[in-house]
Backbone as numpy.savetxt, mean C-alpha at the origin, in Angstrom:
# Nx Ny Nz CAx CAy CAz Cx Cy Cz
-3.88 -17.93 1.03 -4.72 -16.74 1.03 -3.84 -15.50 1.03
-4.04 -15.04 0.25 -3.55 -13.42 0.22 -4.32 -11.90 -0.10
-3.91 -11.35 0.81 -5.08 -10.32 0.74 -4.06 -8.96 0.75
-4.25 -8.30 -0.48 -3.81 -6.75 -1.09 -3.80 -6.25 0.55
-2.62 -5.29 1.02 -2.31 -4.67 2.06 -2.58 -2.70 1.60
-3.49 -2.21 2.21 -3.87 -1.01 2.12 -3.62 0.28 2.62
-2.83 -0.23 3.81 -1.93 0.62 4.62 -0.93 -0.10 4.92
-0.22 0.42 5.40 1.28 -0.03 5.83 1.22 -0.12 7.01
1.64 -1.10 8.13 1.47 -1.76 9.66 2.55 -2.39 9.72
3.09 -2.42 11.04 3.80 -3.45 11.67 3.01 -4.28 13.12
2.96 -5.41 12.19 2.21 -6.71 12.78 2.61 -6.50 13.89
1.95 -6.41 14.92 2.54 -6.72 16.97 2.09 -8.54 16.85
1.62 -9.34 16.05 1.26 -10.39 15.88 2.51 -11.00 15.46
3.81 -10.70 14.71 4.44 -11.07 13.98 5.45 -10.63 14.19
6.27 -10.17 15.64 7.47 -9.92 15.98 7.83 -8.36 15.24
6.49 -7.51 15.23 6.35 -5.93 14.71 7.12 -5.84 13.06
7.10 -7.02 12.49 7.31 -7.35 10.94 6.73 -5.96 10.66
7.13 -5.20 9.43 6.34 -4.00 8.90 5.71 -4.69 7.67
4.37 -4.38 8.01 3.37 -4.58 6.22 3.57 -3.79 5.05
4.36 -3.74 3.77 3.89 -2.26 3.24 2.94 -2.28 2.40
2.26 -1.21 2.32 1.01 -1.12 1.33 1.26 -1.14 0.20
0.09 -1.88 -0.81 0.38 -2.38 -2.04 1.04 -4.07 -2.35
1.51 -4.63 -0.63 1.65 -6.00 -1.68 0.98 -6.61 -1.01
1.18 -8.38 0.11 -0.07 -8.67 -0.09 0.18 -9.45 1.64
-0.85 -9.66 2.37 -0.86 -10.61 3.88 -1.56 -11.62 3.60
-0.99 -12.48 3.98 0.00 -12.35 5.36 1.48 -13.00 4.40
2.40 -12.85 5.02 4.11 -13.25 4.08 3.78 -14.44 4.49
4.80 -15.15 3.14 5.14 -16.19 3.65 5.78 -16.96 4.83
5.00 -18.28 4.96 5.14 -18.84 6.14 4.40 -18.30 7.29
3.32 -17.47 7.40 2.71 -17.11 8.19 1.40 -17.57 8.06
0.91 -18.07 9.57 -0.45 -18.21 9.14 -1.47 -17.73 10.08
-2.30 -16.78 9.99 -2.61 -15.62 11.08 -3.99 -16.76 11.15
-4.71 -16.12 12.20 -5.91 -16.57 12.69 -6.96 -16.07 11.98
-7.94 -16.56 11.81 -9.72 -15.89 11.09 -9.50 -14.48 11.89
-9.19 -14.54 13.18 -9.93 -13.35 14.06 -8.93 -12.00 13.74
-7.36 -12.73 13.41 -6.48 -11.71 13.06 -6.55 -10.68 11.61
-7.14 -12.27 10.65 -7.39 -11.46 9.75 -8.54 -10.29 9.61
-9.57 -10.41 10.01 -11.26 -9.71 10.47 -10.63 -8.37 11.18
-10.21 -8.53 12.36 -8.96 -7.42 12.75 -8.45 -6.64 12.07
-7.28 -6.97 11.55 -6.83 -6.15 10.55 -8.09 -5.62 9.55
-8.47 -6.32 8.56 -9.83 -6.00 7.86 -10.43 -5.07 8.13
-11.21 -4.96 9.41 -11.81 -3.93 10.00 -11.66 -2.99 10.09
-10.01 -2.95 10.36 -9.04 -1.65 10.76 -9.00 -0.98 9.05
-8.72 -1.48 8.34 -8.18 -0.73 7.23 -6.98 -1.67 6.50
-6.25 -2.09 7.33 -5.05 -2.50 6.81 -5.45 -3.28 5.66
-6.09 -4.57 5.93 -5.85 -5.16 4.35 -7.00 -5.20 4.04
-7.40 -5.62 2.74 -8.72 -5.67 1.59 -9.27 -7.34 2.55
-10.75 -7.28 1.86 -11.51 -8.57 2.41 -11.60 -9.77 1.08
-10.69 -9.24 0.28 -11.38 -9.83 -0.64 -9.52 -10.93 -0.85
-9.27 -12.28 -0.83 -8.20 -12.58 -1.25 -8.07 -12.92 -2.47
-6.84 -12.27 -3.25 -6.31 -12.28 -4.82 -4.96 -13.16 -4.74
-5.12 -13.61 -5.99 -3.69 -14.54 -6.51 -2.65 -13.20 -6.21
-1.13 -13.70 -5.82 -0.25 -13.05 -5.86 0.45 -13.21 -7.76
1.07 -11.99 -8.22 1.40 -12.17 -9.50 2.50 -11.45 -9.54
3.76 -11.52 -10.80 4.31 -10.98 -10.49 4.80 -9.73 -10.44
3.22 -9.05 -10.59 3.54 -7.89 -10.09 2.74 -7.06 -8.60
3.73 -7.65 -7.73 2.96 -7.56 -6.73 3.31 -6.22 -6.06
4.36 -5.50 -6.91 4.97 -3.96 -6.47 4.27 -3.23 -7.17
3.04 -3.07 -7.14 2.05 -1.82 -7.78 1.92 -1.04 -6.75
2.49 0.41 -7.63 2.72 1.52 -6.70 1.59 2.68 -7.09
1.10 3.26 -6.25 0.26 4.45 -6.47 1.00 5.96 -6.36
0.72 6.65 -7.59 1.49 7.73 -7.35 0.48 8.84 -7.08
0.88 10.14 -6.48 2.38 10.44 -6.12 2.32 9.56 -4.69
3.51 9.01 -4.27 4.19 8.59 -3.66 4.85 9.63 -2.41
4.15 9.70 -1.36 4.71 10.66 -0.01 6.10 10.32 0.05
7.40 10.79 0.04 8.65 10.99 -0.25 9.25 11.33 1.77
7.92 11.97 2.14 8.53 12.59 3.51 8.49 14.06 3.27
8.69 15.14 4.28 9.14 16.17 4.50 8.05 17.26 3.47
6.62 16.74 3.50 5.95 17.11 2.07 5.92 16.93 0.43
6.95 16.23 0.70 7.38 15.88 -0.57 6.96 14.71 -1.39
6.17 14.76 -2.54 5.88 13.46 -3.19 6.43 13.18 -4.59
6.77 12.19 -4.77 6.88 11.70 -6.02 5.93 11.38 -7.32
6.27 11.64 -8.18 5.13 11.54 -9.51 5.49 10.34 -9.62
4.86 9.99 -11.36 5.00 8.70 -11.62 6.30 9.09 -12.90
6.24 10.29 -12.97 7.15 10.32 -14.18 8.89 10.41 -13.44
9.04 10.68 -12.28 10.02 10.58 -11.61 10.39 12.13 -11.27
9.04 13.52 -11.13 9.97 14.63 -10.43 8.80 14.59 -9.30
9.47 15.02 -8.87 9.50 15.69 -6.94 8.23 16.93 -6.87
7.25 16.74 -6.27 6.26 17.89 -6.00 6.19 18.31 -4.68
6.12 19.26 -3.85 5.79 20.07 -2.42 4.28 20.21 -2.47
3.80 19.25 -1.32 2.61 19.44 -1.07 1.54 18.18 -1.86
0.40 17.67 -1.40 -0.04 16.65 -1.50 -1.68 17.18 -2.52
-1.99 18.04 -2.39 -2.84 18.55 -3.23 -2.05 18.89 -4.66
-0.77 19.88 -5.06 -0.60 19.67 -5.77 0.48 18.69 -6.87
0.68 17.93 -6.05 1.26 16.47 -6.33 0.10 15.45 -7.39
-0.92 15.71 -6.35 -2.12 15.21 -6.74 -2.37 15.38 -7.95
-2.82 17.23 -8.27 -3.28 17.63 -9.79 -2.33 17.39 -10.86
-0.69 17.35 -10.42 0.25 17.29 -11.13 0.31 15.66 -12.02
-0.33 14.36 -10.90 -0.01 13.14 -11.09 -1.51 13.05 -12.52
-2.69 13.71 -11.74 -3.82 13.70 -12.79 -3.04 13.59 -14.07
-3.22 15.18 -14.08 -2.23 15.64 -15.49 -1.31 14.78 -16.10
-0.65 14.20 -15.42 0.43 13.02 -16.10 -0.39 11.76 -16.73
-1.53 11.46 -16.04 -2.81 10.46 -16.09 -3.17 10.75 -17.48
-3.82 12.02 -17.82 -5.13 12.37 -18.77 -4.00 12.67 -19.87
-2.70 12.77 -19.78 -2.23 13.39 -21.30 -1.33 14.64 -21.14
-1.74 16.08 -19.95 -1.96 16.59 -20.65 -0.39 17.35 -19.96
């Protein structure tokens, strides 16, 4: 079972392992409980729905929070601020 991770967590279940968002729970060799998974679920962290892992399991959403306000596009420059990161990533989206 694998289920798309939606936020990023570090498991207190799993020796504070960090989850990152975008690939998939539970890692290998782990095998969490019904109640752990519903848990998490609830919370946000992962999707309810479990998908095949493929190999592209590094699907990234841009812009990408960088830190310090700073996000990343998808085309690879640097924006200040998360609103216009945002309109900037559109724009890269639609063409224009």
């Amino acid at each position: 079972m694998n289920f798309p991770i939606y936020k990023s967590f570090k498991d207190k279940q799993d020796q504070k392992r960090l989850n990152e968002k975008n690939k998939f729970y539970p890692r290998e060799g782990l095998e969490p409980t019904e109640e752990r998974v519903k848990e998490l679920q609830d919370k946000g962290y992962i999707g309810d729905k479990v998908v095949e892992e493929s190999d592209e399991t590094d699907v990234v959403e841009y812009p990408v929070h960088k830190g310090g306000g700073n996000y990343l596009l998808s085309n690879g420059e640097s924006v200040k601020g998360k609103e216009d990161a945002q309109k900037a990533e559109d724009a890269l989206k639609s063409g224009e």
